[in-house]
N, C-alpha and C positions, 0 to 999 in steps of 0.2 A: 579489198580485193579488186575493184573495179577501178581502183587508181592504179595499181599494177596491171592489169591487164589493157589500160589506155598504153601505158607509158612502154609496155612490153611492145603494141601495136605499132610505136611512132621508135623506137629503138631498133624495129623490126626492119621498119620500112628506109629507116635512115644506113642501116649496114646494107640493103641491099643496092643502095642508091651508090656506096661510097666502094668503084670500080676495083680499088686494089683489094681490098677486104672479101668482097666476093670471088673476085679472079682466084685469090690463094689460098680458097678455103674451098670452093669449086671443081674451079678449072686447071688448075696447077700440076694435084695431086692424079689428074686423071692424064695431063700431059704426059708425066711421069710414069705410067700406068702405060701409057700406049707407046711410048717411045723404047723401054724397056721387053715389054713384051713383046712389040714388033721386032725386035731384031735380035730377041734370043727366045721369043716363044714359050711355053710353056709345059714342055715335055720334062719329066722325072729325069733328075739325074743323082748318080749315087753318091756326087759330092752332097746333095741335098737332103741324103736321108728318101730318095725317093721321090721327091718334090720337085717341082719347076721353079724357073726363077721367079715368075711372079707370083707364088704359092707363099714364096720364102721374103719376097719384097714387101706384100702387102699390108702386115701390120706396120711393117714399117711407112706405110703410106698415112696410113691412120693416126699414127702416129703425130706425123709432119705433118695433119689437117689440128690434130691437137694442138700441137708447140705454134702453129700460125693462129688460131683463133686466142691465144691464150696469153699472147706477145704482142708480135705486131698490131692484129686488129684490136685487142683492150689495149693495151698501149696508148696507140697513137687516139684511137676514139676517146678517150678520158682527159690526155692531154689535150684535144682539139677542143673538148667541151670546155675544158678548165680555161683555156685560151679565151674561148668568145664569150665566157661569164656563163654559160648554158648551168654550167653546175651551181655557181652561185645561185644562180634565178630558182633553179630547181628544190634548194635548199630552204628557199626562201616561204615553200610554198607548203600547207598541210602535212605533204607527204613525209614521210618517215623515210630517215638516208637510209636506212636498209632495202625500203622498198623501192627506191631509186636504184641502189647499186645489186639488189636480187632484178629488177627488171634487166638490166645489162647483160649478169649474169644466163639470166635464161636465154634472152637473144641470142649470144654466144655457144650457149649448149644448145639450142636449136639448130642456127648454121654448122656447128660441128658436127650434129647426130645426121642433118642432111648430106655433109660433104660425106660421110664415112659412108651411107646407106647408096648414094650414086655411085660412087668409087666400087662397091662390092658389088652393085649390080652389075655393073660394065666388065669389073672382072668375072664374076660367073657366066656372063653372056658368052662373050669374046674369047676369055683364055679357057674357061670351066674352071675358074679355081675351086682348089679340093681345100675342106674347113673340118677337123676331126675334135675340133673343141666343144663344149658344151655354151651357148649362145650367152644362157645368163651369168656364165663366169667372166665370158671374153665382155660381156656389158657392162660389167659390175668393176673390171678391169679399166676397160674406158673410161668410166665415170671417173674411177679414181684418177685417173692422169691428166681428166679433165680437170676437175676442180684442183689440183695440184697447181696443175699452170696457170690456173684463173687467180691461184692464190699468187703465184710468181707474180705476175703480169700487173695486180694492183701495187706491189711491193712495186715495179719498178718504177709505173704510172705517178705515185708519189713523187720522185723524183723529177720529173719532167715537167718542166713549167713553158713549156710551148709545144705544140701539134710539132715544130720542125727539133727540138729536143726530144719528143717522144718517138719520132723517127728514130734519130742516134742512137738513141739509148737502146730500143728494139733492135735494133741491125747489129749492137756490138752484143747483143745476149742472144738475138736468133739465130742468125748463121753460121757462125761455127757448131752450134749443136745441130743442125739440121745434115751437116757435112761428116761429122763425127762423132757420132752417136749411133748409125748403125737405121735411118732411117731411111737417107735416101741411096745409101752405097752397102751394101752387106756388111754386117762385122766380119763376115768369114774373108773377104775382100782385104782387110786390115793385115800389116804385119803384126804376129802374136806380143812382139814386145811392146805395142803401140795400143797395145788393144785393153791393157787396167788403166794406161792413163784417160782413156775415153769412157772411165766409170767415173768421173769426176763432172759430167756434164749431166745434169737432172735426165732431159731427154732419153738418154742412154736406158734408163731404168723402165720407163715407161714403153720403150720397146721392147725390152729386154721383159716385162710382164705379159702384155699383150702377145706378143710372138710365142711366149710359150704358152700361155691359155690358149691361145687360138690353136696350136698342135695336139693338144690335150693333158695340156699340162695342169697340175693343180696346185691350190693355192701355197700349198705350206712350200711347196719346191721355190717356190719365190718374196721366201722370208725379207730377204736384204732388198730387194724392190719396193717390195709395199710398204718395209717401214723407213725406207728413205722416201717416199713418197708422202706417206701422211705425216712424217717429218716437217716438209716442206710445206706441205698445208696447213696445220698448225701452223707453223711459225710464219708462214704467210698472212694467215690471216689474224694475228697479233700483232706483226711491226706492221701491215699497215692497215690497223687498225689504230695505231699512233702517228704513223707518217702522212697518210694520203690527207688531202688538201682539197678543200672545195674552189677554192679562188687564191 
């Protein structure tokens, strides 16, 4: 335990040092938050069921702090480490690879449960968003989308055999789902015929869970969500439990 909680400390301190990983787990989703809100505000409209826009955007914020912690930053940090031998060495040393790749992991679930817990304050501040869900659903909802992508994210990291390949490879799997999925543009926003091809992106599901917990939705109404999710995680964390590469 105390060789995880070193390695958690120096994993901790190494994501908050490395600008882009913080920016888009931070500061991004909260740009998005205020740019949105400031110039449509957050008054009930009856396209919304009642809601305002940022009432109706904000899992989808949550969302997009997920798909970036779970992508991009495991991504490219795995590949950077595999890059400079950091894994090797690591590998080399007492600790157990699980409790190398669980320290990661919690690093990442720590920056996420921050970005999301800023993000809800600023919106309760500023806009008063209104929340009719039940807290430990919409958590327990979270979680699962988290580790879902944490499982994606090592599945891609296998493949990436440099910091500047683990870029590429994040960029052609991140942005289109961030664009089309319903995270950072409304699905209601979508043309209807447009809108089953965008059940094909993982993201999709994960808002589409989230967004209705957080309304007050319950679990069984989002059967096809969560078992395309733990789908994903399984089988995440089985191929790369054969692919991923220390060196």
């Amino acid at each position: 335990m105390r060789g995880l909680a070193k390695l958690f400390q120096v994993d901790l301190k190494l994501f908050l040092r490395e600008p882009s990983g913080a920016f888009f787990t931070l500061v991004f989703p909260l740009m998005m938050l205020f740019l949105f809100g400031g110039l449509n505000g957050n008054k009930p409209h009856k396209e919304f069921g009642g809601y305002g826009i940022v009432d109706i955007m904000l899992p989808g914020y949550i969302s997009l702090i997920i798909a970036t912690t779970g992508l991009p930053a495991l991504i490219i940090t795995m590949a950077a480490a595999r890059e400079r031998g950091i894994l090797r060495r690591l590998r080399a040393t007492p600790l157990w690879p699980q409790t190398i790749l669980t320290a990661q992991v919690l690093t990442l679930l720590i920056m996420t449960m921050l970005g999301v817990a800023v993000l809800i304050m600023m919106a309760r501040l500023v806009f008063h968003l209104r929340f009719d869900g039940n807290p430990l659903s919409v958590f327990c909802g979270f979680l699962l989308g988290s580790f879902s992508f944490f499982a994606l994210g090592f599945v891609v990291a296998g493949f990436a055999t440099s910091a500047r390949a683990g870029l590429m490879l994040s960029n052609i799997v991140f942005y289109p789902m961030i664009f089309l999925s319903g995270a950072t543009i409304p699905v209601e926003a979508f043309p209807v015929r447009i809108r089953p091809y965008m059940q094909i992106l993982p993201l999709y599901h994960v808002v589409s869970l989230v967004r209705g917990l957080w309304f007050g939705g319950h679990w069984g109404e989002h059967f096809k969500e969560v078992a395309i999710l733990l789908v994903m995680l399984v089988a995440g964390v089985l191929v790369s439990a054969k692919t991923f590469r220390w060196e």
